[in-house]
N, C-alpha and C positions, 0 to 999 in steps of 0.2 A: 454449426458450432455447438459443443455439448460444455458445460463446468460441470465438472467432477472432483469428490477429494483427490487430493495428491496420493503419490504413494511410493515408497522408496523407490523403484522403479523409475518414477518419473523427474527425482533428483539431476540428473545429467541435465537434460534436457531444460529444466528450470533453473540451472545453473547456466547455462550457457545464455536462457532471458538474463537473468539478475547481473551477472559479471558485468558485462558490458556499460549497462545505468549505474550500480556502483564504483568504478572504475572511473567512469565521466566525473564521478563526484559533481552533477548537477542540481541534483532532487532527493536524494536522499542525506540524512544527519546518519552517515554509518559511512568507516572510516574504510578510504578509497582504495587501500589496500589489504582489503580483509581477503585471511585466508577462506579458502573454499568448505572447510571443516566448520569455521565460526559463520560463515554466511547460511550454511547449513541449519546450524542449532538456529538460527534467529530467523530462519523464514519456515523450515520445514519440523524441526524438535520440537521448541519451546513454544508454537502455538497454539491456541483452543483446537485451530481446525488452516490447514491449508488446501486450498482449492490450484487448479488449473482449467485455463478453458483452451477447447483443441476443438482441430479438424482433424487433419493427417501430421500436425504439429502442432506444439507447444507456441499457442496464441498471448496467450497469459497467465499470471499466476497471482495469485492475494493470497493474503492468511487474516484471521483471524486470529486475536488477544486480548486477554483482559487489562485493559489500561491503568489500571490501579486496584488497590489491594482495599480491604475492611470494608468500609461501609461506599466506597465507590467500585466495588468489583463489578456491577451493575453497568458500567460502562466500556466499550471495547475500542481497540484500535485497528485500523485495521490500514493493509500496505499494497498496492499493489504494480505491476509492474507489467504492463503490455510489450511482446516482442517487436523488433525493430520494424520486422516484415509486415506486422500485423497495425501498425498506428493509420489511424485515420478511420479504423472502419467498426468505430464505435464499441471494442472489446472494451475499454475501460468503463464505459456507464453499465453494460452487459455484465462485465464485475462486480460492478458497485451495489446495482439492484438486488442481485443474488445475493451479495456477500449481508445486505442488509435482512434480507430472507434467514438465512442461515443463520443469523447472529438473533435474531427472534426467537429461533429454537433451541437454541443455546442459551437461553434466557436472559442475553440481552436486554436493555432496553433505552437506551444511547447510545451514538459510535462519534468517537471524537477523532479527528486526525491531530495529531501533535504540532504539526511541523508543515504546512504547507507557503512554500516560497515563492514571496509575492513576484519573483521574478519568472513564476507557474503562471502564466497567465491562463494558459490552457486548460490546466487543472481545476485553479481557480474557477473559471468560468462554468464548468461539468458540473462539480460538486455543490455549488449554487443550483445550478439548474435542474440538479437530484433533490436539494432542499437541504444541504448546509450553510449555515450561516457562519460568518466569521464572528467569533468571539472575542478575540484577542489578538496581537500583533505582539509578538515577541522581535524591538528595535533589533535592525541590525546582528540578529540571533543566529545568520548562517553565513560561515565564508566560501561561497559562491568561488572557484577556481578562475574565473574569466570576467566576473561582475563583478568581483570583492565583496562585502559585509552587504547582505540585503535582506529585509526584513523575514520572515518567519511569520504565519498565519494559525492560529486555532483555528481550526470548524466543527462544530457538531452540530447532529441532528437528534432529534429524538426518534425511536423505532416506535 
Protein backbone atom coordinates (compact mmCIF):
# COMPACT_ATOMS: atom_id res chain seq x y z
CA UNK A 1 0.00 0.00 0.00
CA UNK A 2 1.52 3.38 -0.87
CA UNK A 3 -0.43 7.16 0.50
CA UNK A 4 0.19 9.52 -1.88
CA UNK A 5 -1.29 13.22 -2.72
CA UNK A 6 -4.50 13.23 -4.42
CA UNK A 7 -4.65 14.47 -7.61
CA UNK A 8 -7.42 15.55 -10.10
CA UNK A 9 -7.10 12.34 -11.73
CA UNK A 10 -7.82 10.43 -8.73
CA UNK A 11 -11.18 12.43 -8.08
CA UNK A 12 -13.67 9.71 -9.48
CA UNK A 13 -12.32 7.20 -7.84
CA UNK A 14 -12.28 9.03 -4.26
CA UNK A 15 -15.59 9.92 -5.01
CA UNK A 16 -16.94 6.77 -5.46
CA UNK A 17 -14.97 5.99 -1.36
CA UNK A 18 -16.77 9.34 -0.09
CA UNK A 19 -20.42 8.91 -1.68
CA UNK A 20 -21.35 6.08 -0.22
CA UNK A 21 -20.21 7.24 3.85
CA UNK A 22 -21.95 10.39 3.00
CA UNK A 23 -25.04 9.21 1.79
CA UNK A 24 -25.34 6.70 4.96
CA UNK A 25 -25.33 9.90 6.73
CA UNK A 26 -23.50 7.92 9.73
CA UNK A 27 -20.22 9.53 10.52
CA UNK A 28 -19.89 12.32 8.93
CA UNK A 29 -21.65 16.25 9.95
CA UNK A 30 -21.91 17.03 5.91
CA UNK A 31 -25.30 16.95 4.52
CA UNK A 32 -26.35 13.41 3.02
CA UNK A 33 -27.14 14.75 0.07
CA UNK A 34 -24.36 16.77 -1.30
CA UNK A 35 -23.72 17.18 -4.64
CA UNK A 36 -20.60 15.69 -6.22
CA UNK A 37 -19.15 19.24 -7.18
CA UNK A 38 -19.57 20.45 -3.29
CA UNK A 39 -18.14 17.08 -1.89
CA UNK A 40 -15.42 18.02 -4.13
CA UNK A 41 -14.51 21.61 -3.02
CA UNK A 42 -14.64 20.19 0.75
CA UNK A 43 -12.37 17.11 0.45
CA UNK A 44 -10.23 17.73 -2.69
CA UNK A 45 -10.20 22.01 -3.36
CA UNK A 46 -10.43 23.62 -0.19
CA UNK A 47 -7.80 21.53 1.76
CA UNK A 48 -4.14 22.11 3.01
CA UNK A 49 -3.26 18.72 1.41
CA UNK A 50 -5.45 15.71 0.38
CA UNK A 51 -3.85 12.21 0.33
CA UNK A 52 -4.99 8.68 -0.92
CA UNK A 53 -3.83 5.36 0.00
CA UNK A 54 -3.90 2.64 -2.89
CA UNK A 55 -2.76 -0.66 -4.07
CA UNK A 56 -4.42 -1.23 -7.52
CA UNK A 57 -7.30 0.81 -5.98
CA UNK A 58 -8.52 3.58 -4.01
CA UNK A 59 -8.09 2.05 -0.27
CA UNK A 60 -8.56 5.43 1.19
CA UNK A 61 -8.56 9.00 1.27
CA UNK A 62 -7.95 12.06 4.27
CA UNK A 63 -7.34 15.48 3.74
CA UNK A 64 -5.81 17.83 5.54
CA UNK A 65 -7.12 21.64 7.07
CA UNK A 66 -6.57 24.27 9.00
CA UNK A 67 -9.22 24.13 11.60
CA UNK A 68 -9.38 27.72 12.63
CA UNK A 69 -8.19 30.99 11.49
CA UNK A 70 -5.68 33.88 13.57
CA UNK A 71 -3.93 32.78 16.33
CA UNK A 72 -5.43 28.90 16.20
CA UNK A 73 -4.32 28.32 12.54
CA UNK A 74 -1.69 26.13 14.29
CA UNK A 75 -4.23 23.61 14.62
CA UNK A 76 -5.61 21.07 11.80
CA UNK A 77 -8.43 18.90 11.00
CA UNK A 78 -8.36 16.38 9.35
CA UNK A 79 -11.24 13.61 7.73
CA UNK A 80 -10.81 10.52 6.48
CA UNK A 81 -12.54 7.85 4.95
CA UNK A 82 -11.41 4.16 4.27
CA UNK A 83 -13.26 2.24 1.21
CA UNK A 84 -15.88 -0.39 1.85
CA UNK A 85 -13.47 -3.25 0.37
CA UNK A 86 -10.67 -2.05 2.35
CA UNK A 87 -12.06 -1.79 6.40
CA UNK A 88 -10.69 -3.93 8.69
CA UNK A 89 -7.26 -4.00 7.49
CA UNK A 90 -6.01 -1.29 9.42
CA UNK A 91 -5.92 1.72 6.37
CA UNK A 92 -7.34 4.08 8.89
CA UNK A 93 -4.58 4.16 11.65
CA UNK A 94 -2.13 3.89 8.24
CA UNK A 95 -3.85 7.19 7.59
CA UNK A 96 -3.82 8.71 10.70
CA UNK A 97 0.02 8.13 11.31
CA UNK A 98 0.89 9.76 7.88
CA UNK A 99 -1.66 12.29 7.95
CA UNK A 100 -0.03 13.29 11.27
CA UNK A 101 3.43 13.16 9.48
CA UNK A 102 2.29 15.39 6.94
CA UNK A 103 0.63 17.79 8.99
CA UNK A 104 4.16 18.42 10.77
CA UNK A 105 5.37 19.59 7.65
CA UNK A 106 2.89 21.67 6.94
CA UNK A 107 3.54 23.21 10.24
CA UNK A 108 1.11 21.86 12.16
CA UNK A 109 1.40 21.44 15.51
CA UNK A 110 -2.16 19.92 16.93
CA UNK A 111 -4.83 17.91 14.96
CA UNK A 112 -8.30 18.18 16.49
CA UNK A 113 -11.18 16.17 15.10
CA UNK A 114 -14.35 18.12 15.40
CA UNK A 115 -16.96 15.71 15.47
CA UNK A 116 -16.34 12.26 16.45
CA UNK A 117 -19.78 10.18 17.25
CA UNK A 118 -19.82 8.46 20.30
CA UNK A 119 -21.94 6.02 18.53
CA UNK A 120 -18.07 5.55 16.50
CA UNK A 121 -17.20 3.29 18.77
CA UNK A 122 -14.54 1.98 16.37
CA UNK A 123 -13.16 5.13 15.61
CA UNK A 124 -13.21 6.05 18.98
CA UNK A 125 -11.24 3.37 20.08
CA UNK A 126 -8.14 3.94 17.06
CA UNK A 127 -7.80 7.39 17.69
CA UNK A 128 -7.14 6.85 21.43
CA UNK A 129 -4.99 4.17 20.80
CA UNK A 130 -2.95 6.79 18.18
CA UNK A 131 -3.08 9.14 21.27
CA UNK A 132 -6.22 11.40 21.04
CA UNK A 133 -7.86 12.36 23.85
CA UNK A 134 -11.47 13.30 24.07
CA UNK A 135 -11.69 16.87 25.03
CA UNK A 136 -15.12 17.65 24.88
CA UNK A 137 -18.73 16.04 24.24
CA UNK A 138 -20.84 18.05 22.21
CA UNK A 139 -24.62 16.61 24.00
CA UNK A 140 -26.74 15.14 21.60
CA UNK A 141 -24.73 17.28 18.75
CA UNK A 142 -25.53 14.76 15.71
CA UNK A 143 -28.82 13.41 14.33
CA UNK A 144 -27.67 10.05 13.63
CA UNK A 145 -30.43 8.60 10.74
CA UNK A 146 -31.13 5.26 12.72
CA UNK A 147 -29.94 6.11 16.30
CA UNK A 148 -31.56 9.60 16.52
CA UNK A 149 -29.55 12.74 18.60
CA UNK A 150 -26.20 11.13 19.83
CA UNK A 151 -23.55 12.61 21.30
CA UNK A 152 -20.48 14.33 19.32
CA UNK A 153 -16.80 13.82 20.52
CA UNK A 154 -13.72 16.49 20.32
CA UNK A 155 -10.31 14.69 20.19
CA UNK A 156 -7.02 16.18 19.89
CA UNK A 157 -3.66 15.51 20.09
CA UNK A 158 -0.69 17.47 20.01
CA UNK A 159 2.02 16.74 17.03
Amino acid sequence: MQIRPATDADWPAIWGTLRPVFRAGETYAIDRDISEAAARALWLDAPAATYIAHDNAVLGTYFIKTNHQGGARHVCNCGYVTAAAAQGRGIAAKMCDHSQIAARALGYTAMQFNMVLASNAGAIRLWQRLGFDIVGTLPLGFDHPTLGLVDGHVMWKAL
